[in-house]
Each structure stands twice: as structure tokens, then as C-alpha cells.
C-alpha positions in Angstrom: -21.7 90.4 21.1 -20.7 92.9 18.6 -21.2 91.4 14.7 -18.2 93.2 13.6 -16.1 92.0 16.8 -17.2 88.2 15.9 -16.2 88.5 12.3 -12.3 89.7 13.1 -12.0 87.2 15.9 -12.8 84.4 12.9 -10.3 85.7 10.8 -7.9 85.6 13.6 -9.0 82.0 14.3 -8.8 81.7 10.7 -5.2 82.7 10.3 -4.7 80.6 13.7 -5.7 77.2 11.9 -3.5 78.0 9.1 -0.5 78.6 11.1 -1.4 75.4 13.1 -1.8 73.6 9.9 1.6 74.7 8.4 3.5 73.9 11.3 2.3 70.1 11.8 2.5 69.8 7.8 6.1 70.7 8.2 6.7 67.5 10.4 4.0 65.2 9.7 1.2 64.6 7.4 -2.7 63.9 7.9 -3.9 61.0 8.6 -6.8 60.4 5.8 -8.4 58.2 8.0 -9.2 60.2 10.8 -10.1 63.7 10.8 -7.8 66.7 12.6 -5.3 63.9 13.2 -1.8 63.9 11.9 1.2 61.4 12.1 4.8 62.2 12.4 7.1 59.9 10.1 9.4 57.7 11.5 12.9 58.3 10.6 14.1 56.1 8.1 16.9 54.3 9.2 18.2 53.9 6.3 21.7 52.1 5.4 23.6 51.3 9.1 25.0 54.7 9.3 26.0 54.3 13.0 24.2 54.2 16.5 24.7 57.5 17.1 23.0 59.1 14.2 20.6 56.5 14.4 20.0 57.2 18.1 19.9 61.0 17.5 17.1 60.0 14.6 15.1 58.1 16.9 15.4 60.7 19.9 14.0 63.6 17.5 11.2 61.5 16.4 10.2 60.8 20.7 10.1 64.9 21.2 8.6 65.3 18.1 5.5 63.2 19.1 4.2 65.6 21.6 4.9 68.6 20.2 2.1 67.4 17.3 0.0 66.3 20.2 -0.1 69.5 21.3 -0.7 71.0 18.2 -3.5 68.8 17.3 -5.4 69.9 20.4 -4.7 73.5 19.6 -5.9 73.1 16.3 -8.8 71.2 17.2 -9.9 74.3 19.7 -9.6 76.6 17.1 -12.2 74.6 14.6 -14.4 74.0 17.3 -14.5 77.8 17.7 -14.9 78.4 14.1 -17.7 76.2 14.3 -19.4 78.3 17.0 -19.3 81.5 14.7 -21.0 79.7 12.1 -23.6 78.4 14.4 -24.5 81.9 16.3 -22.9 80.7 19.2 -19.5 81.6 19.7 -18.3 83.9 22.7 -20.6 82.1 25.1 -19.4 80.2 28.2 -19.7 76.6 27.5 -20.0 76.3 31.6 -22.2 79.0 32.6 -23.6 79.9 29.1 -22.9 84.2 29.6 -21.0 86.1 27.0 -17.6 85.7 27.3 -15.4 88.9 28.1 -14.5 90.2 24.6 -10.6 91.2 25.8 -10.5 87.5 26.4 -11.5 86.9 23.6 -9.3 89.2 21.2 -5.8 87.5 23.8 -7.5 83.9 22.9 -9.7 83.5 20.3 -10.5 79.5 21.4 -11.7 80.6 24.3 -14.1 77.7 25.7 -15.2 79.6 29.0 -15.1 82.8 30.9 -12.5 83.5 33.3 -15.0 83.2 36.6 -15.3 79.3 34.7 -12.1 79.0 34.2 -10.9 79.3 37.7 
């Protein structure tokens, strides 16, 4: 694959991990214990304030939980790719092992596997 094709696909996964990063910072934090991991804070409750708002509290903090799941995988895809491009093998299948199609590529950087894999 094309040297100069490799290096502006890492910047986009470059500017992909930041944008990942920014968005799980702005509802949870990393967890220093284990790497690529973050955790979402539990809502203080606080003073009573009321079942409702404490209900509403709790309810935001359920459908936050897999929306940083989510995140964390996408984030995760996007190092392991960056790690590819600093070992020489990024853009290859990680089924079949053939270069996978550059279009692919530029649409989804974190692409593991070629579409023929795919399907």
C-alpha cells in the first residue's frame, strides 16, 4: 500500500482517537487501573431532592453505560489500528491476510478485514 496513503489514514485514526477520547472524558473518566477502560460516575444523590429527579438521575446513568461501552470498543479499534501502522502491518486482512481495499479504508479507517472477510 501506498506510504503516503498509510500516513493520512493514521492521522485520520489519529484525530479518531481524540474525538473518541473527548467524548467519553465528557461523561466519564479513565480507569487508572486498567488500560482503554473508562467509568461513568454515578450520580450523586445528593440531599433527598425527590423520586423523580432521583429517578431521572439514575435512568441517565443506565443509558449512559452503553453508550461508553460502545465507545470503548470503538476506541479500542482505532489503537489497535494505530498499532498496525507502527508495526508495517496495517491495511492487511486479519482473516485472509490480502491488502485491504484502500476506499475501505479512507470510509473506515479501523478496518480489521476486507469486505469478501467481512461478509
Amino acid at each position: 500500500m501506498n506510504k503516503d496513503l498509510i500516513k493520512k489514514l493514521e492521522e485520520k485514526l489519529k484525530e479518531r482517537k481524540i474525538k473518541l477520547e473527548n467524548e467519553l472524558a465528557s461523561f466519564a473518566k479513565k480507569d487508572p487501573k486498567t488500560p482503554g477502560d473508562y467509568d461513568t460516575a454515578f450520580p450523586d444523590a445528593g440531599p433527598s431532592q425527590g423520586s423523580d429527579e432521583e429517578a431521572v438521575k439514575f435512568a441517565t446513568y443506565d443509558n449512559t453505560l452503553p453508550v461508553e461501552y460502545a465507545l470503548e470498543l470503538r476506541l479500542a479499534e482505532v489503537n489497535k489500528a494505530l498499532d498496525k501502522t507502527k508495526e508495517g502491518v496495517y491495511g492487511l486482512c486479519e482473516k485472509c491476510g490480502k491488502e485491504i481495499d484502500p476506499k475501505r479504508l479512507e470510509a473506515m479507517p479501523e478496518a480489521k478485514s476486507c469486505v469478501n472477510c467481512q461478509k
